[in-house]
VOGU-3710 file (C-alpha; in Angstrom, 3 decimals, decimal comma):
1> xxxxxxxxxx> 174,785/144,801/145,414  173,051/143,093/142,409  173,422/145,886/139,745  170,028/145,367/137,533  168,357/143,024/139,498  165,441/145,027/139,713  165,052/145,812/135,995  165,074/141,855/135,268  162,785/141,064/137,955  160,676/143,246/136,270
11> xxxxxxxxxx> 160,935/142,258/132,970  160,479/138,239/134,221  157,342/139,367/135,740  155,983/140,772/132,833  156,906/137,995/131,015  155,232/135,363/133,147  152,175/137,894/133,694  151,547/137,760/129,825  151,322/134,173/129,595  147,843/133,180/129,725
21> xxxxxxxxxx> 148,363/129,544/130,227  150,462/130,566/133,448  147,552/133,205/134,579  144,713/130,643/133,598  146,757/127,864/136,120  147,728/130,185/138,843  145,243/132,695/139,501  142,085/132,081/137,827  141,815/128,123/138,212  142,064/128,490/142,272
31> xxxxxxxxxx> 139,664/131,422/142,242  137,011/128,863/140,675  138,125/125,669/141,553  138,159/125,934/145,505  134,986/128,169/145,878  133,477/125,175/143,756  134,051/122,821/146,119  133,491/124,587/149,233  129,840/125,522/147,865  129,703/121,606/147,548
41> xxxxxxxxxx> 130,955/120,491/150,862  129,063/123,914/152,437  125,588/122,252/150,931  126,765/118,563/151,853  127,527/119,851/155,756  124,652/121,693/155,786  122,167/118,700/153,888  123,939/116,469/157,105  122,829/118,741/159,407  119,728/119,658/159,057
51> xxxxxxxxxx> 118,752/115,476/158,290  120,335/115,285/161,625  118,117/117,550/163,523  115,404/116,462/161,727  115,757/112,494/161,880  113,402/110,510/161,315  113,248/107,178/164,134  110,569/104,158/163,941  110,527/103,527/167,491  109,736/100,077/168,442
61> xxxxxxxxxx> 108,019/100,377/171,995  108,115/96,933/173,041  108,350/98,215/177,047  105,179/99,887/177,084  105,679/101,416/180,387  105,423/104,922/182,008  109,036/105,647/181,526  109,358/104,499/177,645  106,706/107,265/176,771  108,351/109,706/178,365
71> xxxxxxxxxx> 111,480/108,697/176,287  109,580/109,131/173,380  108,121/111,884/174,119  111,672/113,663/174,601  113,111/111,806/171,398  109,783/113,852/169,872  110,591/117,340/171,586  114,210/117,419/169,975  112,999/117,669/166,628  112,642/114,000/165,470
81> xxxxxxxxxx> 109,949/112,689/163,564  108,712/110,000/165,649  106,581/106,609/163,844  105,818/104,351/166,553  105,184/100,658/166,326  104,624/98,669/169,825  105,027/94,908/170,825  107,156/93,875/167,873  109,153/91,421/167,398  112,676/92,911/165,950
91> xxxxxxxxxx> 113,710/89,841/164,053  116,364/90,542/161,056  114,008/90,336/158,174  110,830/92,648/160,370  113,867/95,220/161,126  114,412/95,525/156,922  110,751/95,447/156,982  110,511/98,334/159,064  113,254/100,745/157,137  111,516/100,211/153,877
101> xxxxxxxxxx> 108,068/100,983/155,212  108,756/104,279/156,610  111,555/105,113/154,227  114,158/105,790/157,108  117,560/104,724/158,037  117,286/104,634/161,923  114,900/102,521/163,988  115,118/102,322/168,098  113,759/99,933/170,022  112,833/99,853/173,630
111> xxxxxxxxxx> 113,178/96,597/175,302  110,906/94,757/177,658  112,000/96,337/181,323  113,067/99,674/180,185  110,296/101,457/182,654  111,185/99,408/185,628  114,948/99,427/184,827  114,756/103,404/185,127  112,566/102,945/188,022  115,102/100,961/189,668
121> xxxxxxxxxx> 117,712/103,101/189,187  116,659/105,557/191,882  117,326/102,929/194,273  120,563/100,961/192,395  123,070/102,968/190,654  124,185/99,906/189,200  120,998/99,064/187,427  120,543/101,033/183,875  118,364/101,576/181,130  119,282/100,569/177,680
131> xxxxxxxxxx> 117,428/101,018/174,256  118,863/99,466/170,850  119,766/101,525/168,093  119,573/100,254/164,255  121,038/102,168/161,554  120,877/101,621/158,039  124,555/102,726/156,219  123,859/103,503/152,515  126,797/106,024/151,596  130,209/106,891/151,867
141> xxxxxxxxxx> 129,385/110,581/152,639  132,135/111,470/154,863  129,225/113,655/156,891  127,091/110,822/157,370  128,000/110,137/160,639  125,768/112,472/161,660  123,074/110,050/161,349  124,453/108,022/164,574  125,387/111,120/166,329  121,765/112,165/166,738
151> xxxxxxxxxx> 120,783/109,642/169,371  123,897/109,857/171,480  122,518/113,809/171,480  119,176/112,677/172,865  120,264/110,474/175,331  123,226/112,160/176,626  119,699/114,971/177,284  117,959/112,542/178,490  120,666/111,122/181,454  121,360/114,940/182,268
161> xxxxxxxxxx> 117,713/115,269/182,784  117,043/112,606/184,816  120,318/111,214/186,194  123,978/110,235/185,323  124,402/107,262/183,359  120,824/106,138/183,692  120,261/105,050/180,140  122,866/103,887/177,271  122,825/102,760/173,767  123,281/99,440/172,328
171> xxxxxxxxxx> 123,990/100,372/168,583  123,648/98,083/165,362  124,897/98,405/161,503  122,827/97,356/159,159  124,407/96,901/155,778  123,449/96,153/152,180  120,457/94,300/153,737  122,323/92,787/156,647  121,923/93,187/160,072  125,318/93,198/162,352
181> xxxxxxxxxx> 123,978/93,800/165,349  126,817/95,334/167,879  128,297/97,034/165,595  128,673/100,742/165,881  127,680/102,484/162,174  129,992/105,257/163,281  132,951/103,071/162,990  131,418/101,580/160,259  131,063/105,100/158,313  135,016/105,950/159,732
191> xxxxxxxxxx> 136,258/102,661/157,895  133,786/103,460/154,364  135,152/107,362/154,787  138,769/106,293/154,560  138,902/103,823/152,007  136,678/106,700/150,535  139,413/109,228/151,141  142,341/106,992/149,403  140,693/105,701/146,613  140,573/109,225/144,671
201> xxxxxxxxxx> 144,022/110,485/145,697  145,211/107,167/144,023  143,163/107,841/141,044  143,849/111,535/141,228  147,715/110,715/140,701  147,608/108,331/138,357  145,598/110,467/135,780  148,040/112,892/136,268  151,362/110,793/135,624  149,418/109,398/132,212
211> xxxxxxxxxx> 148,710/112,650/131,182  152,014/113,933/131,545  153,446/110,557/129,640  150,770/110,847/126,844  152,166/114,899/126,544  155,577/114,224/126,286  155,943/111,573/124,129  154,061/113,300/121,022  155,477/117,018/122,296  159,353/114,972/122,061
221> xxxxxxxxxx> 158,755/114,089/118,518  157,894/117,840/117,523  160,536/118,923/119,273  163,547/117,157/118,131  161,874/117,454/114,932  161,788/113,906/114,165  157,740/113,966/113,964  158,573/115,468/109,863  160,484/112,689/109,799  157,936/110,357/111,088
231> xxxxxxxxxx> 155,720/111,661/108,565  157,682/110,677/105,637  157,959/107,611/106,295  155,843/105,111/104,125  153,419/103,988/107,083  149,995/105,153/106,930  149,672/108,342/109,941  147,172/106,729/111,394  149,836/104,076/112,336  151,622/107,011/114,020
241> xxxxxxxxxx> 148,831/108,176/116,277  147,721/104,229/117,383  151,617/103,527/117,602  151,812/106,616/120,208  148,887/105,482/121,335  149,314/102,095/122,092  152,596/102,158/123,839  150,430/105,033/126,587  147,842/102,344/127,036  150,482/99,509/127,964
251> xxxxxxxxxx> 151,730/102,284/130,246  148,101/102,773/131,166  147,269/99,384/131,984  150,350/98,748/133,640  149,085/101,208/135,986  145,794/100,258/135,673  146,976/96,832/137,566  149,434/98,266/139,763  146,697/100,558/141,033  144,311/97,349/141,930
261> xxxxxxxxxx> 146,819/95,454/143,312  147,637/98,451/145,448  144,208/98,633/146,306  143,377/95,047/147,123  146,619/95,335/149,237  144,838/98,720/150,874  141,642/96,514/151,656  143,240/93,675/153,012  145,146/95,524/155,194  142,273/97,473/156,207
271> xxxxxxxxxx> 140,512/94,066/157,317  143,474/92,988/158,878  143,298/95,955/160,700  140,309/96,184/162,070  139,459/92,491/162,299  140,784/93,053/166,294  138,547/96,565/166,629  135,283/94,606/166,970  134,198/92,339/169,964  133,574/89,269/168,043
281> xxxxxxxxxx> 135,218/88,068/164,416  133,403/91,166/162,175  135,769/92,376/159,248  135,081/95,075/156,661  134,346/91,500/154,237  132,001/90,374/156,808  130,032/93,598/157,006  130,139/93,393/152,993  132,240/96,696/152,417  135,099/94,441/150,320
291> xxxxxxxxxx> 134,150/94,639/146,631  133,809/91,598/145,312  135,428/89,367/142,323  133,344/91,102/139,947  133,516/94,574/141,673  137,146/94,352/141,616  137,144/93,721/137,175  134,643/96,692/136,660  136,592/99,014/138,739  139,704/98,215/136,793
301> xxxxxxxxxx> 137,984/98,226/133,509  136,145/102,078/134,662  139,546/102,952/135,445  141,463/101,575/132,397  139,001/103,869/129,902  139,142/106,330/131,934  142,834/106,544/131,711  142,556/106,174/128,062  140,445/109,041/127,455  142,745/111,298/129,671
311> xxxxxxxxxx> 145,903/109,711/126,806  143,523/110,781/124,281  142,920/114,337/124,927  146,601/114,702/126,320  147,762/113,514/122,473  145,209/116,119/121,277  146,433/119,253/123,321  150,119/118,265/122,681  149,850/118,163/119,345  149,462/121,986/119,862
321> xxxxxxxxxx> 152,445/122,698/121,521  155,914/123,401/119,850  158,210/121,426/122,734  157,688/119,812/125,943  157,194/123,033/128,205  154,702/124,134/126,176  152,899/120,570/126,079  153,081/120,379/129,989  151,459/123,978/130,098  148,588/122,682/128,112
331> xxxxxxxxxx> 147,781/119,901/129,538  147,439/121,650/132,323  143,985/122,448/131,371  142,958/119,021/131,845  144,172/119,173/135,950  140,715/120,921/136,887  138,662/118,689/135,483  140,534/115,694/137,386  141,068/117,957/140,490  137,246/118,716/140,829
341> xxxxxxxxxx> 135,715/115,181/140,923  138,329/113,609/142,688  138,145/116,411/145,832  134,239/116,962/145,618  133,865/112,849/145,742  136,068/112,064/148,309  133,978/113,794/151,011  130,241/113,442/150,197  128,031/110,735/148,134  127,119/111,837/144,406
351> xxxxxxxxxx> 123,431/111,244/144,632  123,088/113,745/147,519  123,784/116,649/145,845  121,525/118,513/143,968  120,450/116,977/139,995  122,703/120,072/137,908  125,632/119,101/140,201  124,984/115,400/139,900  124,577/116,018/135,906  127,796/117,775/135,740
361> xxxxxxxxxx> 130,085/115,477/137,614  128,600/112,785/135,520  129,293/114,291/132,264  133,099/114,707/133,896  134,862/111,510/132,724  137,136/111,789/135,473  134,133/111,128/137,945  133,742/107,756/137,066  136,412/105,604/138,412  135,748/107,404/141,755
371> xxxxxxxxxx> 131,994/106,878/141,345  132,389/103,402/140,591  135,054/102,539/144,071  131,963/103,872/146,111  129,537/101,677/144,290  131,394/98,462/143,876  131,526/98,595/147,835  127,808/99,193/148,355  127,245/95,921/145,652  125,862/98,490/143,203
381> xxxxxxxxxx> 127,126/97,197/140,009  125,066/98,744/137,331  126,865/102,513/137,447  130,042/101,507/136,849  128,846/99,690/133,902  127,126/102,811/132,727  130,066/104,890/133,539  132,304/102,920/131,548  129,893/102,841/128,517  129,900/106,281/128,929
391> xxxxxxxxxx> 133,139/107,102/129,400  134,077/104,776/126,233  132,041/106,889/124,188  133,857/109,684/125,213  137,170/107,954/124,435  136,147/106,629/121,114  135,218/110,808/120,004  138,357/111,565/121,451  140,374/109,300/119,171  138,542/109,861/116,201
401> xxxxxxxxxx> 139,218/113,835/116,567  142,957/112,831/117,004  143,068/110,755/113,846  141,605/113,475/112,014  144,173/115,943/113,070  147,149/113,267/112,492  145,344/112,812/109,017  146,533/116,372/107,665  149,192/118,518/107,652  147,902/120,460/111,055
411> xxxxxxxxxx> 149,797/118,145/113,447  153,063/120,091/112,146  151,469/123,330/112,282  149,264/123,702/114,895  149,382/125,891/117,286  146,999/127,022/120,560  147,329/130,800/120,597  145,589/133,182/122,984  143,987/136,344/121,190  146,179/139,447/122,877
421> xxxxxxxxxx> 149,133/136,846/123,618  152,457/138,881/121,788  154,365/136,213/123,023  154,685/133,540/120,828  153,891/135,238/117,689  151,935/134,020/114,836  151,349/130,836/113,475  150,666/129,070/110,347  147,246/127,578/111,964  145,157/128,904/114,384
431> x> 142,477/127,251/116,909
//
């Protein structure tokens, strides 16, 4: 039916199958990049659980009675690591007191007529037990949830135990040193996981979309053959590269703003949203998880160089490439490096992983705008300044190996060729 069909197919696959670029992007990236990030998310998942059977409570027994030692004792016998203070006063400023002292994030407090409450109960269904639950919401790790699920474990044990419904939980948030008391951290860790969830997809595609613009514009001019022409031209090359350059940033910072309004629109709709979810008038800017003024400008300056260096190295690599296909295939190289930071952040908080991995996300440029949305929100403003004076660095190297190639007569000649490649022949410069 379609005479030589299978000859061509053959001779297309053997085409593609020599290309390195389109071997390197299809198979070999995938084989790395995903078993990367599940060994991350395995270790983050697994780091959640086992702080989750292992929690560690300061248990303020202000009830004193038979029945509140039996509670503890069962909080004990599940696996917790139980510090006990009695007859204390939970104030605000003794509950801070309290998480600092014994270096945990969870405190539960038995009330004044817990014992006879469950005592009660035998005789008046109606009447019910109820302890308080504190916890102390430091990350955006998508699995630290876990942290509130632990008591609803225990005393969903505890009721089957002894009878239905005989004890519940009154839970509080505590949050960059604030106390919100009836509000549920596992709502509060659903609304810090999504905004955690969007924030690097937006980033994510916007590195991407200035890549490809800072690859096409200098892969266009060689070409069409009008970079010779360029070259000619009395106008120091330098001029060139800043010229190309320049007119990426604008596009850059164009971005740059569109992504922040976007983002401010993101948050306010967020607070909007869930302004109704809570019993009384708590918002995400109430609990403190809106960035502030400030938090806003460094996460638009992190992701501003950010972008720049990304233009930078996409000028570099393009410079290598004979026409736009070729241009787009190289820069291609630079997608794992965005794709790896942006999918390993989005689920679990930097500073739990272990220090190589921390080291190595960190010395990814592409890390740092992400890093710095989850800090800004927490009121941690010192990394993103340290990620942008990194990442500038980075940038400024970046540029000064570009000059140096638009300096000489490589940026006509230069080609990326893989040893073994018979495809595109040889050329007058080699890397």
């Amino acid at each position: 039916m379609l005479k030589g069909f299978r000859n061509f197919l053959l001779k297309e696959l053997k085409e593609l199958a020599r290309d390195p670029k389109i071997l390197l992007g299809i198979v070999i990236v995938p084989l790395i990049l995903f078993p990367v990030l599940g060994g991350i998310m395995g270790y983050a998942a697994q780091s959640a659980k086992e702080s989750a059977a292992k929690a560690n409570f300061v248990v303020v027994n202000n009830d004193r009675g038979e029945w509140s030692y039996v509670f503890m004792k069962f909080l004990s016998d599940s696996g917790a690591k139980v510090f006990v203070e009695e007859s204390v006063e939970l104030s605000d400023e003794k509950l801070l007191e309290l998480l600092s002292k014994y270096n945990v994030a969870q405190v539960l407090e038995i009330p004044r007529g817990f014992s006879s409450n469950v005592t009660m109960h035998a005789k008046d269904h109606n009447v019910t037990a109820s302890v308080k639950f504190y916890v102390y919401v430091t990350t955006t790790n998508i699995f630290d949830t876990a942290k509130s699920l632990s008591i609803d474990v225990v005393v969903t044990q505890f009721n089957r135990a002894l009878a239905p419904d005989i004890l519940n939980v009154k839970k509080s948030t505590v949050v960059k040193g604030e106390v919100k008391r009836g509000v549920d951290p596992a709502m509060v860790s659903g609304l810090m996981i999504s905004q955690s969830i969007a924030l690097p997809i937006a980033i994510m595609i916007l590195l991407v979309y200035s890549v490809q613009i800072a690859a096409t514009s200098v892969a266009m001019e060689k070409e069409e053959k009008t970079l010779e022409t360029l070259l000619t031209l009395p106008i120091d090359r330098l001029t060139i590269l800043f010229g190309k350059l320049s007119g990426s940033v604008i596009i850059a910072a164009v971005g740059a703003v569109a992504y922040m309004i976007g983002y401010v629109y993101l948050m306010q709709s967020l607070i909007s949203g869930t302004s109704t979810t809570f019993a009384a008038t708590v918002d995400l800017a109430s609990l403190g998880l809106a960035p502030s003024f400030l938090g806003y400008i460094l996460l638009g300056i992190s992701l501003f160089v950010t972008m720049l260096s990304a233009l930078a190295l996409a000028v570099i690599l393009s410079a290598f490439a004979g026409d736009v296909r070729s241009a787009q295939s190289l820069v291609g190289y630079i997608y794992p490096i965005i794709f790896l930071p942006t999918f390993a952040l989005m689920y679990i908080d930097i500073n739990t992983l272990p220090y190589a991995l921390r080291l190595l996300l960190y010395a990814i440029p592409f890390s740092h705008p992400i890093i710095a949305s989850k800090a800004v929100v927490m009121g941690d403003y010192i990394t993103p300044v340290l990620g942008i004076l990194y990442v500038s660095f980075f940038t400024v190297a970046l540029m000064y190996a570009a000059s140096r190639l638009f300096a000489t007569e490589k940026i006509l000649t230069a080609k990326l060729r893989f040893k073994g490649s018979m495809k595109y022949g040889k050329t007058t410069e080699e890397f």
